[in-house]
N, CA and C atoms as an extended XYZ file, in Angstrom:
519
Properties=species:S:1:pos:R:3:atomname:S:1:resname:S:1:resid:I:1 pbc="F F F"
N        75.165       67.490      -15.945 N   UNK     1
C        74.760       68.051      -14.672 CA  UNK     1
C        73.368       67.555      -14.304 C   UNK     1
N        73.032       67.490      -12.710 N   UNK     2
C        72.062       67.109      -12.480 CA  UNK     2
C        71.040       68.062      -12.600 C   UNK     2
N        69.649       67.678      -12.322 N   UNK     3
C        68.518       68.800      -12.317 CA  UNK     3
C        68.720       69.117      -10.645 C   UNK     3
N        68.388       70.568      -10.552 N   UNK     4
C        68.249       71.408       -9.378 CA  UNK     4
C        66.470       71.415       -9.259 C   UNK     4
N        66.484       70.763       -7.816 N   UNK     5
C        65.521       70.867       -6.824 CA  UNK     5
C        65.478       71.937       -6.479 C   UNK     5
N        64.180       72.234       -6.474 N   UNK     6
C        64.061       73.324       -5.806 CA  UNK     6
C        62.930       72.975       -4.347 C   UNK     6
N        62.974       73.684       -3.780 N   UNK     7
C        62.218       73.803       -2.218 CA  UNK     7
C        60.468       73.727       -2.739 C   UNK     7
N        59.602       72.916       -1.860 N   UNK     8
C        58.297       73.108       -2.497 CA  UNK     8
C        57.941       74.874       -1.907 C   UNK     8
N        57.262       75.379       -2.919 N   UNK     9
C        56.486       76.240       -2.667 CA  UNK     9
C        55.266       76.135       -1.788 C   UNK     9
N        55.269       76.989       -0.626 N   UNK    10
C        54.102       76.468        0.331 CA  UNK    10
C        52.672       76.920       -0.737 C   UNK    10
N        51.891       76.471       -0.371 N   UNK    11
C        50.257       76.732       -0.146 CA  UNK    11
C        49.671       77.928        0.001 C   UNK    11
N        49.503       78.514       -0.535 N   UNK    12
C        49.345       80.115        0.381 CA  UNK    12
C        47.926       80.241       -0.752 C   UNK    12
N        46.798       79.736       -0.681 N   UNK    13
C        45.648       80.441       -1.043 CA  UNK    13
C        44.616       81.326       -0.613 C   UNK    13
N        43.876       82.049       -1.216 N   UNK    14
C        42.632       82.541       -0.606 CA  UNK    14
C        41.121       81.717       -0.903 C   UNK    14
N        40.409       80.961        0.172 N   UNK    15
C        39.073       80.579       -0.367 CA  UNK    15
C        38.313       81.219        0.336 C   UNK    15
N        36.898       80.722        0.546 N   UNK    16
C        35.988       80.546        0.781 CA  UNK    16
C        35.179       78.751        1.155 C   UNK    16
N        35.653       78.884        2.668 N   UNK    17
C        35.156       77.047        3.442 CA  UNK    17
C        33.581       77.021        3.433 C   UNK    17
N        34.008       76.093        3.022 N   UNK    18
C        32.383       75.318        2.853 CA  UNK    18
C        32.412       74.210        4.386 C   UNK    18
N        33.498       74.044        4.808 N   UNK    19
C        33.049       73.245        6.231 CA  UNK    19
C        34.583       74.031        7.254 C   UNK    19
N        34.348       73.267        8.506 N   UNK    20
C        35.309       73.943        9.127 CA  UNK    20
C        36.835       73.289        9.154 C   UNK    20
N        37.691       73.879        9.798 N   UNK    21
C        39.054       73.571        9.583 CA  UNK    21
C        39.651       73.315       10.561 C   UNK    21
N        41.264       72.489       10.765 N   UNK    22
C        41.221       72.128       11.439 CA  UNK    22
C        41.951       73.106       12.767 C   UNK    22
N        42.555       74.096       12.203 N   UNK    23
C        43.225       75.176       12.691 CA  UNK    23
C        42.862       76.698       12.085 C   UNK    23
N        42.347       77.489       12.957 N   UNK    24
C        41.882       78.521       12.378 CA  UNK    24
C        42.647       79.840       12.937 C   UNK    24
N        43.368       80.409       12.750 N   UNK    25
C        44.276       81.461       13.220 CA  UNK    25
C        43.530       83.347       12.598 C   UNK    25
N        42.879       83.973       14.002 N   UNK    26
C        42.499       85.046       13.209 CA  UNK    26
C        43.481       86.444       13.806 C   UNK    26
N        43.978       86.584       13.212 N   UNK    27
C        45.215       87.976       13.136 CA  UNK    27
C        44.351       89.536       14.117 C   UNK    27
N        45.038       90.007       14.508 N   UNK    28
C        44.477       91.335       15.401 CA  UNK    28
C        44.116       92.206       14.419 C   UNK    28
N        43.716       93.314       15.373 N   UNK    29
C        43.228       94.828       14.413 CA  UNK    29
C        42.841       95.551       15.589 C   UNK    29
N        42.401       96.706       15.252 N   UNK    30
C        42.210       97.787       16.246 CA  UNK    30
C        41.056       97.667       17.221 C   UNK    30
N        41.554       97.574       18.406 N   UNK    31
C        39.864       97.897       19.765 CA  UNK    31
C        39.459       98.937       19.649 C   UNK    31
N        38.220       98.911       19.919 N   UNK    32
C        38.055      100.537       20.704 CA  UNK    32
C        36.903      100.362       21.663 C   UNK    32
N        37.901      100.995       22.478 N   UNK    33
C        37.470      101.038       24.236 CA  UNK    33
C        37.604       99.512       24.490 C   UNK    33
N        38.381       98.424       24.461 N   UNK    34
C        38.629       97.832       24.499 CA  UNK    34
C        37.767       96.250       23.692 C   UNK    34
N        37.221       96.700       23.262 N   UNK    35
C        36.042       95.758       22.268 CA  UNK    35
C        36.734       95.401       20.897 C   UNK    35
N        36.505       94.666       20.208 N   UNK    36
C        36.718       94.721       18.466 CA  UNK    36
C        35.802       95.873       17.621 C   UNK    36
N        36.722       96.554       16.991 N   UNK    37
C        36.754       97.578       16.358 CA  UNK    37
C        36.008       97.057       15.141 C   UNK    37
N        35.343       97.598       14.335 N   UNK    38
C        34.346       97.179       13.022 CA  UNK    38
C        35.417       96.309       12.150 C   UNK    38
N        36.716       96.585       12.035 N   UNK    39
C        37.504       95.723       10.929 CA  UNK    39
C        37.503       94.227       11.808 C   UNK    39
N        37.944       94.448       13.243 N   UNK    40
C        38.127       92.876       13.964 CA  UNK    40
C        36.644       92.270       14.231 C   UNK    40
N        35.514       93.264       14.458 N   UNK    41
C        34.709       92.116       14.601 CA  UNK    41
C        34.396       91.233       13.305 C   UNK    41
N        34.586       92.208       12.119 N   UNK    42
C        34.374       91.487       10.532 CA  UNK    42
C        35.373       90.322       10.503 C   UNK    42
N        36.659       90.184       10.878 N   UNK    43
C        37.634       89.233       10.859 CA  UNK    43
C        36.754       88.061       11.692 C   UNK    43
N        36.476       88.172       12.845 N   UNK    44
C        36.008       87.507       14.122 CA  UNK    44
C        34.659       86.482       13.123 C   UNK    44
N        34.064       87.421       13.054 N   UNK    45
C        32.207       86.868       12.283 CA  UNK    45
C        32.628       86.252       10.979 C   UNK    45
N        33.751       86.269       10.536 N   UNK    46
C        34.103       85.315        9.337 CA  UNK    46
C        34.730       84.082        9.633 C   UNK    46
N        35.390       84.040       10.528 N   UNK    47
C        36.130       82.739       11.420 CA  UNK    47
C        35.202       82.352       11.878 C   UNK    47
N        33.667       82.330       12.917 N   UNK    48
C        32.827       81.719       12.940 CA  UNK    48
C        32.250       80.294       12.571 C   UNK    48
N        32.230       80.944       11.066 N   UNK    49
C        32.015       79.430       10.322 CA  UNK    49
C        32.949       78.303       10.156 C   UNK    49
N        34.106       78.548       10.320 N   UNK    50
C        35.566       77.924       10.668 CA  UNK    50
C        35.093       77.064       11.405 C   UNK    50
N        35.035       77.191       12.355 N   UNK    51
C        35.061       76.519       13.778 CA  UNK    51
C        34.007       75.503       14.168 C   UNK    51
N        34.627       74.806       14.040 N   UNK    52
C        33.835       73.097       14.299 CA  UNK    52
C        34.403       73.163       15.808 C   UNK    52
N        33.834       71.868       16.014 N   UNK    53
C        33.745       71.259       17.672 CA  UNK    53
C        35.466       70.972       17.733 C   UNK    53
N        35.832       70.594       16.827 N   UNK    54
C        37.641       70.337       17.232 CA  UNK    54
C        38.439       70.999       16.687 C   UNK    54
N        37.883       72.306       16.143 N   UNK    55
C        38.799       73.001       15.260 CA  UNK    55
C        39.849       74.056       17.157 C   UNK    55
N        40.762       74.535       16.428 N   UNK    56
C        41.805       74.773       17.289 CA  UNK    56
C        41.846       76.452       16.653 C   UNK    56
N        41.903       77.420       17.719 N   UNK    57
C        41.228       78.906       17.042 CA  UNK    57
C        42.601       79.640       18.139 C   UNK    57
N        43.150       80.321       16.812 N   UNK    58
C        44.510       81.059       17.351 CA  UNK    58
C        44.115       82.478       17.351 C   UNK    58
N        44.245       83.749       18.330 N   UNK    59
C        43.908       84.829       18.216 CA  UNK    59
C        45.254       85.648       18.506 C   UNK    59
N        45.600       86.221       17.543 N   UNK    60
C        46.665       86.920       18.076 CA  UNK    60
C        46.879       88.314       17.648 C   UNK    60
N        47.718       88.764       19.037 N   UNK    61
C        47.826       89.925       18.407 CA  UNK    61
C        47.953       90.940       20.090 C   UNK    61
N        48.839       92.170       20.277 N   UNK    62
C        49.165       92.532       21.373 CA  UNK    62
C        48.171       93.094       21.747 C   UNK    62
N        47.514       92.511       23.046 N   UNK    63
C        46.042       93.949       23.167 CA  UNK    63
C        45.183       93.229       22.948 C   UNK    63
N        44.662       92.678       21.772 N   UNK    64
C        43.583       92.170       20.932 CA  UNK    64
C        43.423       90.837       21.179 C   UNK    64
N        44.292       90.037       21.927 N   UNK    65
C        43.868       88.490       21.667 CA  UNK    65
C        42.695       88.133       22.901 C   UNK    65
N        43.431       88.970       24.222 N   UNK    66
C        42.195       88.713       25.125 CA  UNK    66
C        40.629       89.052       24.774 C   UNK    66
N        40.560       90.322       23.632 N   UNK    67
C        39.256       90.992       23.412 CA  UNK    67
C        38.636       90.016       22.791 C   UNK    67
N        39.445       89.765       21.367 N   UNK    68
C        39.155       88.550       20.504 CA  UNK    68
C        38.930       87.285       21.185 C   UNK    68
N        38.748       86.724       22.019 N   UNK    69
C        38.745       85.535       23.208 CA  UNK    69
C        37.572       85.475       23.537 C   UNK    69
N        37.693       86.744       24.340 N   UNK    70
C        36.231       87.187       24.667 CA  UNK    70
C        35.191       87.279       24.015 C   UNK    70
N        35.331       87.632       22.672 N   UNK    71
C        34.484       88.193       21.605 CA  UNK    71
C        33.828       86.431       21.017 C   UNK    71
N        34.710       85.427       20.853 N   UNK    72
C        34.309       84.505       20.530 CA  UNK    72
C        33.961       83.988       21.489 C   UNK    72
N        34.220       83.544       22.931 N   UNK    73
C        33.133       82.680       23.600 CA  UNK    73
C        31.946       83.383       23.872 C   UNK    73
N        31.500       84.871       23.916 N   UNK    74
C        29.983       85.435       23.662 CA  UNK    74
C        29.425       85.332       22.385 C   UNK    74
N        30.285       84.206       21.753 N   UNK    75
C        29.618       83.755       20.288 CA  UNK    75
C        29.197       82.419       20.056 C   UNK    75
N        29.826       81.526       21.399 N   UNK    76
C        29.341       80.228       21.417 CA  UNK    76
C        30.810       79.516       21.216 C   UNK    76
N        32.139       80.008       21.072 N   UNK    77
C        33.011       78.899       20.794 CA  UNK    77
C        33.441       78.517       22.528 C   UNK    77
N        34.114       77.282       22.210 N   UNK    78
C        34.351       77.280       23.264 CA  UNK    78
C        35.228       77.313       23.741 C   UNK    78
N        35.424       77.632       25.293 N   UNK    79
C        37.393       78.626       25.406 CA  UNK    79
C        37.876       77.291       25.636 C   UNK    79
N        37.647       76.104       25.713 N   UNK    80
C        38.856       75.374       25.282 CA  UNK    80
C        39.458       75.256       24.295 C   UNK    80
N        39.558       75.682       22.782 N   UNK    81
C        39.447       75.895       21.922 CA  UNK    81
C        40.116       77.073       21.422 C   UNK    81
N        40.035       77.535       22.345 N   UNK    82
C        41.084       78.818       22.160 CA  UNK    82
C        42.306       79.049       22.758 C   UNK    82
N        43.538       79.879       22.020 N   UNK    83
C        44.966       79.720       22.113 CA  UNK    83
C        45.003       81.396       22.125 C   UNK    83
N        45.143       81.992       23.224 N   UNK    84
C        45.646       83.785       22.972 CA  UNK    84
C        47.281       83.773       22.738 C   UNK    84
N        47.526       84.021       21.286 N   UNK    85
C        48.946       84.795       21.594 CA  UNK    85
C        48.991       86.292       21.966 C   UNK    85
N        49.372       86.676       22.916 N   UNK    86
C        48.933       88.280       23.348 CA  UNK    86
C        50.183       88.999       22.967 C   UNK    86
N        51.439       88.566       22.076 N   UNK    87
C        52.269       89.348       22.162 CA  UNK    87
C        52.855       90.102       20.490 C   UNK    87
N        52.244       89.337       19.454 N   UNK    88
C        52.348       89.710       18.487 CA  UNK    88
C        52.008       91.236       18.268 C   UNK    88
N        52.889       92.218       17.588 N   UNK    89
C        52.830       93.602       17.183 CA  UNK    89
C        53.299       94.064       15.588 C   UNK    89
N        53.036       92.837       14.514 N   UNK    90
C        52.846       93.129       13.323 CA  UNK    90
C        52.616       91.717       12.833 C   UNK    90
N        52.385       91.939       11.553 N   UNK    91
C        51.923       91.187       11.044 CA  UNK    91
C        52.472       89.685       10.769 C   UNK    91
N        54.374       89.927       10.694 N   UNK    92
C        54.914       88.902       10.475 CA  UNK    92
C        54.741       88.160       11.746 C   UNK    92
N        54.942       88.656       13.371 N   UNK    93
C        55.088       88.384       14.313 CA  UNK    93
C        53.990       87.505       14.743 C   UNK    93
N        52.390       88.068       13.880 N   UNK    94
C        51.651       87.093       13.842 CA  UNK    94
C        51.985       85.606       13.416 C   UNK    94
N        52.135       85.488       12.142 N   UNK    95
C        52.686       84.432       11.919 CA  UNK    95
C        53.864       83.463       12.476 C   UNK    95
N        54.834       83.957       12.916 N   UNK    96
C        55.742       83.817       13.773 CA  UNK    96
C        55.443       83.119       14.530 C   UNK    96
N        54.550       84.101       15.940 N   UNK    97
C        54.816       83.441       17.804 CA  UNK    97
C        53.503       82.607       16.899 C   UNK    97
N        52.402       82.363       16.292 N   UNK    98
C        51.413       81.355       16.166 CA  UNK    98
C        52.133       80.233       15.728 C   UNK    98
N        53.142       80.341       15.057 N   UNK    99
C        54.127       79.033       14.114 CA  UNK    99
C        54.327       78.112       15.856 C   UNK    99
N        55.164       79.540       16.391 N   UNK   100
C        55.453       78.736       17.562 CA  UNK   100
C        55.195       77.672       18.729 C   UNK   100
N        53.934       78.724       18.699 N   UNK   101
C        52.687       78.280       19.411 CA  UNK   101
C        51.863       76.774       18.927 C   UNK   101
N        51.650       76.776       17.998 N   UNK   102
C        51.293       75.484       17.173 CA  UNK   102
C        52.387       74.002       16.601 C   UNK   102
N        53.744       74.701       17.265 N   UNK   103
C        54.918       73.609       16.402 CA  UNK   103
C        54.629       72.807       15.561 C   UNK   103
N        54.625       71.402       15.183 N   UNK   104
C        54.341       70.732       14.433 CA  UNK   104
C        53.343       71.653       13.438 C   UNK   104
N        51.910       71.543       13.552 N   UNK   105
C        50.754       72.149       13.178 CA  UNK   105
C        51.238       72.624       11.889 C   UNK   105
N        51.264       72.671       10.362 N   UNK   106
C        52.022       73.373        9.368 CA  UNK   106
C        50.592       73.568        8.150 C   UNK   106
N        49.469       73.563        8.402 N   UNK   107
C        48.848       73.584        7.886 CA  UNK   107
C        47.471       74.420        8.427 C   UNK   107
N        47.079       75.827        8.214 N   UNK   108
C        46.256       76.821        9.027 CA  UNK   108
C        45.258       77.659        7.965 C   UNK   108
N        44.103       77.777        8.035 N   UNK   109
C        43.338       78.651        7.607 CA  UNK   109
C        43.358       80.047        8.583 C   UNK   109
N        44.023       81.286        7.951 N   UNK   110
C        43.977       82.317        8.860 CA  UNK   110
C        42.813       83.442        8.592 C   UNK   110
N        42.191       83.852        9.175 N   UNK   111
C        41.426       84.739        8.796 CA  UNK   111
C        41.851       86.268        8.737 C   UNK   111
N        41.850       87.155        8.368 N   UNK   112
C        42.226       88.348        7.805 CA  UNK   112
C        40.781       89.151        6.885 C   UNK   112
N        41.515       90.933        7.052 N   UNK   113
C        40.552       91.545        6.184 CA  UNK   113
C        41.273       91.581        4.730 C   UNK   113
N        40.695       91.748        4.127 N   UNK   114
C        40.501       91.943        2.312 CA  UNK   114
C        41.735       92.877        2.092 C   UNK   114
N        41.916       93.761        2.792 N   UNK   115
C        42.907       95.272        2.434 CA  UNK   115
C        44.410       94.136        3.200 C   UNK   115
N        44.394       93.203        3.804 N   UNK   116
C        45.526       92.804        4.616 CA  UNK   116
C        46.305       91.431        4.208 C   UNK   116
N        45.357       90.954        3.107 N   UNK   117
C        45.642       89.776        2.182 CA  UNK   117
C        47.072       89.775        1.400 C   UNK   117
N        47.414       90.614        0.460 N   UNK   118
C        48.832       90.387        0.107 CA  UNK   118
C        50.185       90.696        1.027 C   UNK   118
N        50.023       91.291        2.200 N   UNK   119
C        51.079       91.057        3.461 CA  UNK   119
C        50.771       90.146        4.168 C   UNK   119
N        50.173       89.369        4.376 N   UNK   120
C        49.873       88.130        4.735 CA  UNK   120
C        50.318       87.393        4.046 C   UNK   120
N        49.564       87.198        2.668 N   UNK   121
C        50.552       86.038        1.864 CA  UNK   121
C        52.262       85.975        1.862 C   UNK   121
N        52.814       87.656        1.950 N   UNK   122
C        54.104       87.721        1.263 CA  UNK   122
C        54.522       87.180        2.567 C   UNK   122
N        54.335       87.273        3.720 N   UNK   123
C        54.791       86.653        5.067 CA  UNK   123
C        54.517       85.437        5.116 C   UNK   123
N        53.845       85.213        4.728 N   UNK   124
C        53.820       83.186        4.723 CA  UNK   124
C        54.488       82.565        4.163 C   UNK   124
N        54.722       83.150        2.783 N   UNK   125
C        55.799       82.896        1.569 CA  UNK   125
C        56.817       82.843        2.125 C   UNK   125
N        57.297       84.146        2.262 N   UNK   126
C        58.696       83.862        3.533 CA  UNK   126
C        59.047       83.220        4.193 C   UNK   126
N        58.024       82.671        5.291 N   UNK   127
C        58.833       81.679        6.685 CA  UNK   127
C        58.590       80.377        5.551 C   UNK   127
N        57.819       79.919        4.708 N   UNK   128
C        57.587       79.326        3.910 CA  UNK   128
C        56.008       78.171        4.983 C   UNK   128
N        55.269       78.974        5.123 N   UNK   129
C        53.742       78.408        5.753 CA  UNK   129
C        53.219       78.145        4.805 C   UNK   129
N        52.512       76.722        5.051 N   UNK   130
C        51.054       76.592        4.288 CA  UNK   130
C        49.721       77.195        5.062 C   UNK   130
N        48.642       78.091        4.281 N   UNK   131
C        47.964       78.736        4.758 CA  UNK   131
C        46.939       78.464        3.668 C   UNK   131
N        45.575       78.971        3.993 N   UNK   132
C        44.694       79.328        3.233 CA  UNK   132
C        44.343       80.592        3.392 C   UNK   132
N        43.921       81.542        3.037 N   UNK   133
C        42.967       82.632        3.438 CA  UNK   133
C        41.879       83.129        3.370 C   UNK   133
N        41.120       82.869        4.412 N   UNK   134
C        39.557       83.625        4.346 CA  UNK   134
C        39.236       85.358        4.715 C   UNK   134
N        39.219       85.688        3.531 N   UNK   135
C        39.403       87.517        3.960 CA  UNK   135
C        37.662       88.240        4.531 C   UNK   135
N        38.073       88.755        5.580 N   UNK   136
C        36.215       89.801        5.879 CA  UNK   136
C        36.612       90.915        4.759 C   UNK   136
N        35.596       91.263        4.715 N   UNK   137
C        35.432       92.512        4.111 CA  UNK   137
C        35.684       94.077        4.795 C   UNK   137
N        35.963       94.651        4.257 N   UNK   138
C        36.331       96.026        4.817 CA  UNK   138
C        34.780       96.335        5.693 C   UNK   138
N        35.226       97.243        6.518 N   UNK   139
C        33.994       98.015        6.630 CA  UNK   139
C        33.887       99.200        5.561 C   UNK   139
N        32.868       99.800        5.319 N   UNK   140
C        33.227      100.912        4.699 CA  UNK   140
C        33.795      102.130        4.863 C   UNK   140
N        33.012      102.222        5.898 N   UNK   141
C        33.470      103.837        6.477 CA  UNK   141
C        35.095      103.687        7.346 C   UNK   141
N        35.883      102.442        7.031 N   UNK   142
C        37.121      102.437        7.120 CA  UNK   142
C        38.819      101.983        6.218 C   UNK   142
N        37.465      101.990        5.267 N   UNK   143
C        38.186      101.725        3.858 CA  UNK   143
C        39.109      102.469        3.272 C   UNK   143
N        39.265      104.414        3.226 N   UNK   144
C        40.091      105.108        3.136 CA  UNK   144
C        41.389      105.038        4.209 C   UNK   144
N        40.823      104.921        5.455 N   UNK   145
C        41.986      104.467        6.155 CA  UNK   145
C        42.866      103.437        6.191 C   UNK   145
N        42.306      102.205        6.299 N   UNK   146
C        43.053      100.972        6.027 CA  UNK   146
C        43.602      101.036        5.158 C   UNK   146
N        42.826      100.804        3.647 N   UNK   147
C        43.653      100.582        2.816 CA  UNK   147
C        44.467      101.704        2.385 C   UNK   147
N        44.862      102.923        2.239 N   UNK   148
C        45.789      103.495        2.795 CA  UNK   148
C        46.807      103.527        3.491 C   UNK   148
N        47.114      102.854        5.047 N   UNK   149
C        47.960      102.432        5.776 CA  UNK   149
C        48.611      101.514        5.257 C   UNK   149
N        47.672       99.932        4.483 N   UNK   150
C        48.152       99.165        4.435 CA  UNK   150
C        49.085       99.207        3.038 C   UNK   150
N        49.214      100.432        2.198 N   UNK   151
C        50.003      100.558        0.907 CA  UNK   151
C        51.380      100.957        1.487 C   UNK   151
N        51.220      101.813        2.927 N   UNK   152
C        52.519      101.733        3.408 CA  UNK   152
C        53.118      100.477        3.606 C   UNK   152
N        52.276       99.561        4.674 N   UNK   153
C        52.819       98.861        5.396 CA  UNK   153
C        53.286       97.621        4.616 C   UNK   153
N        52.538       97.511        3.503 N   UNK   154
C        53.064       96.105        2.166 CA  UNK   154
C        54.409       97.056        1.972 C   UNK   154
N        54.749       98.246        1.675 N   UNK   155
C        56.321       98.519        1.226 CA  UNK   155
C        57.254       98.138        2.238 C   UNK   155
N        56.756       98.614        2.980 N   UNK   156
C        57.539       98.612        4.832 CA  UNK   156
C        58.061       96.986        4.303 C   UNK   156
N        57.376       96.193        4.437 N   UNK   157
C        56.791       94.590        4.905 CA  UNK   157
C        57.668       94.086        3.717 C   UNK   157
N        57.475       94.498        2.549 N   UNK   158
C        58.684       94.273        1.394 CA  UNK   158
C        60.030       94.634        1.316 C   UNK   158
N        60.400       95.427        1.827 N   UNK   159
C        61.484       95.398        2.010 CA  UNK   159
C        62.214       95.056        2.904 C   UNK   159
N        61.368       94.710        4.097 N   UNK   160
C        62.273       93.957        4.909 CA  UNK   160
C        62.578       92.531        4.592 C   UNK   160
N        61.495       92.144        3.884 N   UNK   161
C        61.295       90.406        3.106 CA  UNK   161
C        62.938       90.092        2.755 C   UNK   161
N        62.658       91.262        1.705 N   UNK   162
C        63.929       91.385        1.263 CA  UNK   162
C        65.325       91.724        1.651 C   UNK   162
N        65.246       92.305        2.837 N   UNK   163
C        66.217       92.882        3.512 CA  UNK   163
C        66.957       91.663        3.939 C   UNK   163
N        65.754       90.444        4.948 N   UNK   164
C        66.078       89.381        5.480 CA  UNK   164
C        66.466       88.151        4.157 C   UNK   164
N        66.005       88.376        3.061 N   UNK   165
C        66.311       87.173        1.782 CA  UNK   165
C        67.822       87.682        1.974 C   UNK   165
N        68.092       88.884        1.548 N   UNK   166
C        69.782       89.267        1.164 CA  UNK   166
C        70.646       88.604        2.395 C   UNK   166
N        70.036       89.105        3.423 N   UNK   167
C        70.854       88.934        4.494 CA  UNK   167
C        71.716       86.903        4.795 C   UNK   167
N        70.017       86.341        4.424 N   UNK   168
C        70.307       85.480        4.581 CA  UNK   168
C        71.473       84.942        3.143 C   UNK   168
N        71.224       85.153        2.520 N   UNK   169
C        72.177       84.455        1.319 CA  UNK   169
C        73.422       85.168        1.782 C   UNK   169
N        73.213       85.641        2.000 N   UNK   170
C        75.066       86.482        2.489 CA  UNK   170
C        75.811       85.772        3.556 C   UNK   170
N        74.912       85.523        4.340 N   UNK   171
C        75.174       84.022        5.407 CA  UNK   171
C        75.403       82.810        5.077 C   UNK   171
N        75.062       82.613        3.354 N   UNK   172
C        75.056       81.643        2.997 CA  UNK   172
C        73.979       80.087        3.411 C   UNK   172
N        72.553       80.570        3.898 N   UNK   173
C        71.720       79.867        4.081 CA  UNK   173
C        70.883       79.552        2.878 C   UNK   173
């Protein structure tokens, strides 16, 4: 018998850039009063350093991509440079309409907080993305909350992984 190939395993790390990239995708989080909320501006001020003169800066997220838009050209990027997906409403969906949005493009540094890192990865894993990840840091005084929510939302987020793996082999894909 022959040896079984298997599919490459994407890329899915977490660093820390020392220069910028060429695609920088930063995921939503909560406004308030329509501004970035302490977790998104921490996401926002970490993508910063990302962003070179040709880097390509994805903001997504329902609600949040126009704020996030905004939030970076009163930071100096420039809105050509920027891509709003405004319709994403979880996390996979992030990844998703940005896949879309970018076609070809298969290679993205996304920015994310620290508490949001292993549903991120397990969703990249899935569609099978190469990614890197640069995580902000929590705020503090929202640290009981988040990470809290997000112990739901990794189960939630796992079992549907899985829901969609079964489904698909049952289809025979």
């Amino acid at each position: 018998m022959g040896e079984v190939t298997r599919p490459k395993e994407p890329d899915i790390t977490v660093h820390t850039p020392t220069q910028p990239a060429d695609t920088v995708v930063i995921l939503g989080c909560r406004l308030v009063d329509g501004v970035p909320g302490a977790a998104l501006a921490a996401r926002l001020a970490a993508a910063l350093p990302l962003i070179g003169r040709q880097t390509c800066v994805v903001v997504s997220g329902s609600g949040e991509a126009p704020a996030m838009g905004r939030w970076l050209r009163d930071h100096g990027v420039d809105p050509q440079q920027i891509i709003e997906e405004p319709n994403a409403t979880s996390t996979n969906e992030n990844l998703e309409f940005t896949r879309a949005l970018l076609g070809c493009c298969n290679k993205w540094t996304v920015v994310t907080s620290d508490f949001h890192v292993p549903r991120v990865k397990m969703w990249a894993w899935h569609h099978g993305y190469d990614v890197q990840l640069v995580c902000a840091k929590t705020p503090p005084a929202r640290i009981p909350y988040l990470w809290g929510r997000e112990v739901l939302a990794l189960i939630h987020s796992t079992l549907r992984v899985v829901w969609r793996r079964l489904m698909q082999q049952l289809r025979g894909r």
